[in-house]
C-alpha positions as CSV (number, residue, x, y, z in Angstrom):
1,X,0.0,0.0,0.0
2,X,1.3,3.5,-1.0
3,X,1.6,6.0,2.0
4,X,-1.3,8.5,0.7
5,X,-3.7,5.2,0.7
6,X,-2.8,4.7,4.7
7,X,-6.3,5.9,5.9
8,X,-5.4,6.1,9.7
9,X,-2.4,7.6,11.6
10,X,-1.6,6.9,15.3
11,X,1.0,8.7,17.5
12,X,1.5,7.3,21.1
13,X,2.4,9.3,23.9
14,X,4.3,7.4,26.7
15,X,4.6,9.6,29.1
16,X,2.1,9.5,32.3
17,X,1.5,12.0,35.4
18,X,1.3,8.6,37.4
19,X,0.9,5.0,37.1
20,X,-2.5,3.8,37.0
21,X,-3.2,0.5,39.3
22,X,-4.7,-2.1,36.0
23,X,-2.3,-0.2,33.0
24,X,0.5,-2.1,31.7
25,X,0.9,0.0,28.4
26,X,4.5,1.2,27.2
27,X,4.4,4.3,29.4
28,X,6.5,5.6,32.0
29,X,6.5,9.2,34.2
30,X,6.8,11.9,32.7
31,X,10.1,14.0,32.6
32,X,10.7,17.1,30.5
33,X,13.8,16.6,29.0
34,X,13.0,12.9,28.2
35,X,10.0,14.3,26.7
36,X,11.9,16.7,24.6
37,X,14.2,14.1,23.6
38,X,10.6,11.8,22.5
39,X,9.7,14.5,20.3
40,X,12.7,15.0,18.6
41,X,12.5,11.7,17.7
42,X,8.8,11.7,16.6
43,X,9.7,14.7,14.0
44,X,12.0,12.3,12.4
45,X,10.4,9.5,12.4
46,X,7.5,11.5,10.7
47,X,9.5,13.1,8.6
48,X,10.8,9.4,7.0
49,X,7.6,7.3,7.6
50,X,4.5,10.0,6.8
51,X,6.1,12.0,3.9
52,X,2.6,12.0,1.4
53,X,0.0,10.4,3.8
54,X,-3.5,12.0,3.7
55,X,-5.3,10.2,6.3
56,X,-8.8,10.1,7.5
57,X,-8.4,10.2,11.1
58,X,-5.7,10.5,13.2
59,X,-5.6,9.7,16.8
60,X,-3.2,10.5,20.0
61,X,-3.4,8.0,22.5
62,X,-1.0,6.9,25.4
63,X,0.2,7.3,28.2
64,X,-1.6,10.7,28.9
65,X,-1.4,13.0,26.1
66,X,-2.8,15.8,28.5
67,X,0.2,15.5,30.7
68,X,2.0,17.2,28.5
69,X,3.3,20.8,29.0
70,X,1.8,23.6,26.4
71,X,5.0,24.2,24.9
72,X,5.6,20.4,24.1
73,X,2.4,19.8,23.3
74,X,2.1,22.5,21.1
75,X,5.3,21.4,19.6
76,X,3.7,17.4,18.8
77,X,0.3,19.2,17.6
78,X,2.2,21.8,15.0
79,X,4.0,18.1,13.7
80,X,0.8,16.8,12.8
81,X,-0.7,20.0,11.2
82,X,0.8,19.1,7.6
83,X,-1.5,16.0,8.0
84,X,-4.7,17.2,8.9
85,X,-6.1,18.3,5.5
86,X,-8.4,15.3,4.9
87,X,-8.8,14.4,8.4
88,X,-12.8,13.9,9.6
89,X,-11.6,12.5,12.7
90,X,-8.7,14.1,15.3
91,X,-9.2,12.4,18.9
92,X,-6.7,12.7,21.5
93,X,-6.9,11.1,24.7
94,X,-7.1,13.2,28.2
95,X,-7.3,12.5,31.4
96,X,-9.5,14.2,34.2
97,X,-7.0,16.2,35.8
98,X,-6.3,18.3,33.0
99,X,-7.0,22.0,34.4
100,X,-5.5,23.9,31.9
101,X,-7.5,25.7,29.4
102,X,-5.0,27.1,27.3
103,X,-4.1,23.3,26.3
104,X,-7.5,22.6,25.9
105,X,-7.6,25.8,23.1
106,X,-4.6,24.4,21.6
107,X,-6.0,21.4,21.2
108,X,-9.4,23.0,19.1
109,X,-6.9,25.5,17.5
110,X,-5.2,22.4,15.9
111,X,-8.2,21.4,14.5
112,X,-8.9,19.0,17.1
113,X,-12.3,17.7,16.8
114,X,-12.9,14.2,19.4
115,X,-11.8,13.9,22.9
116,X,-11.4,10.6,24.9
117,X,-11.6,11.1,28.4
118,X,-10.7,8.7,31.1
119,X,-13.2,8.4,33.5
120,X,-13.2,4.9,34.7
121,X,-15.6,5.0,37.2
122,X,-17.5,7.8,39.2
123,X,-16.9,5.7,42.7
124,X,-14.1,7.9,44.6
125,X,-13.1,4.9,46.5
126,X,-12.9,2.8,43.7
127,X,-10.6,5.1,42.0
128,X,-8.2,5.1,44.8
129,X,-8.0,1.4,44.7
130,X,-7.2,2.4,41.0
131,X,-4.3,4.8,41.4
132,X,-6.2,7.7,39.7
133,X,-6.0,10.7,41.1
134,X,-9.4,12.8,39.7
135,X,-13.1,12.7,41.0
136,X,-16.1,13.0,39.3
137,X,-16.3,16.3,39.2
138,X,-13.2,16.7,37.7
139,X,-14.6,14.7,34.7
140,X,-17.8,16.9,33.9
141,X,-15.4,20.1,34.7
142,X,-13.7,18.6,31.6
143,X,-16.7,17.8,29.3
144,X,-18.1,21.3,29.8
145,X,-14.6,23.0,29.3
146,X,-14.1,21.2,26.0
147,X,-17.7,22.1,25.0
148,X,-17.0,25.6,25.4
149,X,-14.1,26.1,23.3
150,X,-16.3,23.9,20.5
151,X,-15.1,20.5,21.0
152,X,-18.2,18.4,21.6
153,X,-17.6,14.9,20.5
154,X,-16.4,14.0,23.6
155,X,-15.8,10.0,24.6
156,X,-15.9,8.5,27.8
157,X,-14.2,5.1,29.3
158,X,-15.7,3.2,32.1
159,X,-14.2,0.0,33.3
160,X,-16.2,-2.6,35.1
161,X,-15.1,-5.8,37.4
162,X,-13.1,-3.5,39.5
163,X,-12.1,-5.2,42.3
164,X,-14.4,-5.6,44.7
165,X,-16.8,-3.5,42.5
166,X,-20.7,-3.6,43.2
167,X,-23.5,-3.7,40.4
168,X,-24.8,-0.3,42.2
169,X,-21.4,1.0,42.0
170,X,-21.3,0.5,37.9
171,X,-25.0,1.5,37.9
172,X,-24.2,4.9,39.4
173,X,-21.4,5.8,37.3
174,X,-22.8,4.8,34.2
175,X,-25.6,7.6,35.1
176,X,-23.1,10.1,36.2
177,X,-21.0,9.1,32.6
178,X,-24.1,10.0,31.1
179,X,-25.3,13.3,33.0
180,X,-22.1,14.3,31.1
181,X,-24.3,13.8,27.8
182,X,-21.4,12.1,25.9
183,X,-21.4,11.3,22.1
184,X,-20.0,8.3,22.6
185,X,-18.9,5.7,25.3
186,X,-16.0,2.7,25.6
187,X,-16.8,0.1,28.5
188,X,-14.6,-2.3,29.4
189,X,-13.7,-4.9,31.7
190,X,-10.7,-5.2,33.8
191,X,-7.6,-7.2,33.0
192,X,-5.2,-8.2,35.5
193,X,-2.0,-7.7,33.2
194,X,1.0,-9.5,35.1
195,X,3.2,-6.3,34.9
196,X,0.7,-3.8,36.3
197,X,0.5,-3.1,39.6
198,X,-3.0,-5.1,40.3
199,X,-1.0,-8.0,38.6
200,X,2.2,-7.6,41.0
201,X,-0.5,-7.2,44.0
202,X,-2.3,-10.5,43.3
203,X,-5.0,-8.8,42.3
204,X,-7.9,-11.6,41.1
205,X,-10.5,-11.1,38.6
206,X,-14.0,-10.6,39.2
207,X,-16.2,-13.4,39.3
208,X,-16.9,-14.3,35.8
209,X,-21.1,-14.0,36.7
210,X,-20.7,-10.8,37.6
211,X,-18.8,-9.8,34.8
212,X,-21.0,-11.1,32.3
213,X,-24.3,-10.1,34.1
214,X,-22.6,-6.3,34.4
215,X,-22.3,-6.5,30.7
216,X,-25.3,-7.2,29.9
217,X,-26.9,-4.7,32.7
218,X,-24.8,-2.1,30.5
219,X,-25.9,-3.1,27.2
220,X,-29.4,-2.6,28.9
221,X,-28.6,1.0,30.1
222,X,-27.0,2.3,26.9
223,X,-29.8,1.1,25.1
224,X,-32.4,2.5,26.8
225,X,-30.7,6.0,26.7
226,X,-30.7,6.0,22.9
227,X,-26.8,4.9,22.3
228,X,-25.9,2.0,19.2
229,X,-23.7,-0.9,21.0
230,X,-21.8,-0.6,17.4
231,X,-19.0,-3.1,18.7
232,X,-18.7,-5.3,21.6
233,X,-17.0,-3.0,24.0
234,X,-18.2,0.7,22.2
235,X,-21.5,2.6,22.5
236,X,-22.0,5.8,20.4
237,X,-25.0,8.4,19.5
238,X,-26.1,7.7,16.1
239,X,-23.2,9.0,13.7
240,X,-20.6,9.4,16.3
241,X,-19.6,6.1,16.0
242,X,-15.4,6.2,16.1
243,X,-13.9,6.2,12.4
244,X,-10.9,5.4,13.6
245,X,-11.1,2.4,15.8
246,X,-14.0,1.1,13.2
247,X,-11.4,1.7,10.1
248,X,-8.6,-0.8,12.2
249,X,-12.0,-3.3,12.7
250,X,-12.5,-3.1,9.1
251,X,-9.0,-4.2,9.0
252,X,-7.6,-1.5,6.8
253,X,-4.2,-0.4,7.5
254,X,-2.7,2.0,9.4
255,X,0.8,4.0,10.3
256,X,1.9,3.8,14.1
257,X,4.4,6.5,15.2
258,X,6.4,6.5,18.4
259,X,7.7,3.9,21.0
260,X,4.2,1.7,22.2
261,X,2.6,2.5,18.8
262,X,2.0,-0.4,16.7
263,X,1.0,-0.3,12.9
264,X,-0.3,-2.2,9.6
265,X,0.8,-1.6,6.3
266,X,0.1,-4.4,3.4
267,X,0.8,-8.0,4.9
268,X,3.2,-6.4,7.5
269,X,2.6,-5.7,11.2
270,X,5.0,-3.6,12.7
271,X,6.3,-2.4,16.3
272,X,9.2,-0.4,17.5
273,X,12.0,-0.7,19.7
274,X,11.4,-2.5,23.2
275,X,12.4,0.6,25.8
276,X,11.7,4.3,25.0
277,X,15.6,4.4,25.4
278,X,16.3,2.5,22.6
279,X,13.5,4.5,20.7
280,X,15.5,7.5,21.3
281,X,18.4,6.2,19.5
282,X,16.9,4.6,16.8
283,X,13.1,5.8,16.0
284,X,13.5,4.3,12.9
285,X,14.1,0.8,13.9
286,X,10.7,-1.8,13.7
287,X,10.4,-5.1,14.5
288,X,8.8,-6.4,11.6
289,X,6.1,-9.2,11.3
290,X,5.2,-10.5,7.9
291,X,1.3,-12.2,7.9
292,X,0.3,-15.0,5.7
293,X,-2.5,-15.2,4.0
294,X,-4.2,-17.6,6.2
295,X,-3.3,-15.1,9.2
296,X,-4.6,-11.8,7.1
297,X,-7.5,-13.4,6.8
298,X,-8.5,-14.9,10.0
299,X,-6.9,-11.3,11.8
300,X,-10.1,-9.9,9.4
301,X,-12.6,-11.9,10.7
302,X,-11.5,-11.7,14.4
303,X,-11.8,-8.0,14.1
304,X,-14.5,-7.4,12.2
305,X,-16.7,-9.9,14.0
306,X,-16.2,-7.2,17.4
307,X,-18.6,-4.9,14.6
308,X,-22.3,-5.2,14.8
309,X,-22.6,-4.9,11.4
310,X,-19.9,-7.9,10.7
311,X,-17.9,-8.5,7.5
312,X,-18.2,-6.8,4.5
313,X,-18.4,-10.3,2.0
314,X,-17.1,-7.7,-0.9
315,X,-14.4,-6.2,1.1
316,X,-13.4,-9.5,2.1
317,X,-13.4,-10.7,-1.6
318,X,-11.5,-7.2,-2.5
319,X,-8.6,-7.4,0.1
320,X,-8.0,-11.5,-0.4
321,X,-9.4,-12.5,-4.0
322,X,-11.5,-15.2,-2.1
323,X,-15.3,-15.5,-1.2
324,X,-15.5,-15.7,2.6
325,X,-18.1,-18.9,2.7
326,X,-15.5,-20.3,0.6
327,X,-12.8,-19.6,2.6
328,X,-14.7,-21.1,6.5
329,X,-17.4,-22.9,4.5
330,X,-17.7,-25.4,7.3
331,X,-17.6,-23.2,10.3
332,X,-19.8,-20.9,9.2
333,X,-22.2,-23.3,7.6
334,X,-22.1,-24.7,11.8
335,X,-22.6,-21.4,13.3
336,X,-25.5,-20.4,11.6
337,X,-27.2,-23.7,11.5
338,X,-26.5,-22.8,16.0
339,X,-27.6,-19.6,15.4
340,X,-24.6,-17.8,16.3
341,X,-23.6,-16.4,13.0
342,X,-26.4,-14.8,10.1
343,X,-25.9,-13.2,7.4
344,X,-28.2,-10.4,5.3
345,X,-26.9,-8.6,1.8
346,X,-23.5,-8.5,1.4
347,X,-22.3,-8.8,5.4
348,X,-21.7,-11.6,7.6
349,X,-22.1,-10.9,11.5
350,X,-23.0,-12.4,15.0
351,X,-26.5,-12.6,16.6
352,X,-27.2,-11.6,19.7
353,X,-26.5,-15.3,20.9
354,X,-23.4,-15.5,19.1
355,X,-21.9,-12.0,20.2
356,X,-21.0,-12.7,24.1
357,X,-19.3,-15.9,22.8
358,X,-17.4,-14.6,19.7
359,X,-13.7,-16.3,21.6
360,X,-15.6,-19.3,21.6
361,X,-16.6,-18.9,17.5
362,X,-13.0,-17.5,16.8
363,X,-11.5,-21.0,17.8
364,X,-13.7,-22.6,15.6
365,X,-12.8,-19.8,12.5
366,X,-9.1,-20.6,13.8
367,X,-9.4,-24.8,13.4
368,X,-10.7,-24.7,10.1
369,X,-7.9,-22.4,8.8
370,X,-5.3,-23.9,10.5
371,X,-2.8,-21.5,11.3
């Protein structure tokens, strides 16, 4: 694929006010000359890697891009400006804490259009037990801040099966995320990564009944107050529906800048260097994957299955010169005749049966192409 066909770019920001209790991204504290160092580096990797790209979103994630001074933020925004012509779609993350309106006008003055906030969950003791260092408050403070200076597709994360975490406790926050009148909404559940600090405490999961019945008691919720459940762990008001995460489900490709970002480009998946240190020296080093054909295509199906609306059959056809039946005729021949999988027009996609269990269906998508 030539660069101006990369539809999506990503930049990740590893740099963090603190350490949050469940995260185990590439992130570390934030220091100001390391940071000026990072974005040294960023420029040139840019400058070699994004020469000619006209994407169609572009998205800052992290780490916390908000804990980022004015200057240096300023700095990774005016980098990005040469890119922003055919963007619909410029979302950087934030966190709570963020109190300083001049970076939230830098941010709209940079054409800036999507905000994803970090809310987690409204509980104050539950975010303690998380490491985070906001309150509610702090969170619709945000919203209405960003609203102001014209930035109104805002995005809010919850997590649920915190530890010790009560049905009651998700119920409340999910009404507090939505006194905030979001456009859109990310849910997930909590992972006990080894290398986070839950994971060095012994931290357990929640019990896997509660998990799934606080699913479902979401999916109620959102529903009820008008929002699309779009793909398994997103929620959006009609039309505000994220381009960007729903282009990577569609599988298309897309460039990953900076140490922790990851990227796609043809049948190549690609990461950078293993410590921000050895970022520094070498941005341009990636640690290169090459995909078969058998793994492009299941990686397609896994993701687009996460979409309500499935797999495009004609995309599929387009990007792999093969008819999807005819590529898992026998699995999903099974999962339809179990009423797990349907199909209607030109996409493929999971009922509401099938949907809570798409790991299970993924095994059976996995056996049959035998990777």
């Amino acid at each position: 694929m030539t660069a101006n066909k990369i539809p999506a770019l990503y930049v990740h920001v590893p740099f963090c006010a603190s350490i949050c209790s469940y995260c185990d991204f590439s992130r570390q504290v934030y220091r100001a000359e390391t940071a000026d160092r990072w974005l040294t580096a960023i420029e040139t990797e840019l400058k070699a890697r994004a020469d000619g790209i006209r994407p169609e979103t572009i998205y800052i994630g992290g780490g916390t891009p908000s804990c980022l001074p004015l200057p240096q933020l300023e700095r990774l925004l005016s980098m990005l400006d040469p890119y922003t012509e055919t963007v619909k779609e410029y979302t950087v993350e934030c966190n709570p804490e963020l109190r300083n309106k001049r970076v939230i006008e830098c941010l709209a003055s940079h054409q800036v259009n999507r905000i994803s906030i970090g809310l987690q969950t409204a509980d104050s003791s539950l975010l303690k037990t998380c490491g985070r260092r906001h309150d509610a408050a702090d969170v619709k403070r945000l919203v209405d801040q960003f609203s102001a200076c014209g930035i109104s597709n805002i995005s809010l994360d919850l997590m649920y099966g915190l530890p010790d975490q009560t049905m009651e406790q998700l119920e409340q926050s999910i009404a507090f995320a939505l006194s905030c009148h979001p456009r859109h909404l990310s849910l997930y559940s909590l992972t006990i990564e080894p290398n986070s600090v839950f994971g060095k405490k012994g931290i357990q999961p929640a019990d896997p009944d509660l998990e799934a019945d606080m699913y479902e008691r979401i999916c109620s919720i959102l529903k009820a107050h008008g929002y699309l459940h779009y793909e398994i762990s997103n929620f959006a008001l009609p039309g505000y529906e994220s381009k960007h995460n729903t282009s990577t489900w569609e599988y298309r490709d897309f460039l990953g800048i900076g140490y922790g970002a990851w990227g796609m480009e043809d049948h190549y998946r690609y990461t950078h260097a293993d410590t921000l240190h050895a970022y520094l020296d070498d941005q341009l080093y990636r640690n290169v994957t090459e995909l078969t054909e058998k793994e492009r295509m299941f990686e397609a199906v896994m993701m687009g299955l996460r979409l309500r609306s499935g797999i495009s059959s004609k995309r599929f056809y387009d990007q792999f010169g093969i008819h999807l039946n005819a590529c898992y005729p026998n699995t999903i021949s099974a999962l339809k005749a179990r009423g797990l999988l349907a199909e209607s027009d030109d996409r493929l996609f999971c009922t509401e049966q099938g949907w809570p269990v798409l790991n299970n269906l993924l095994v059976e998508f996995m056996e049959e192409a035998q990777l």
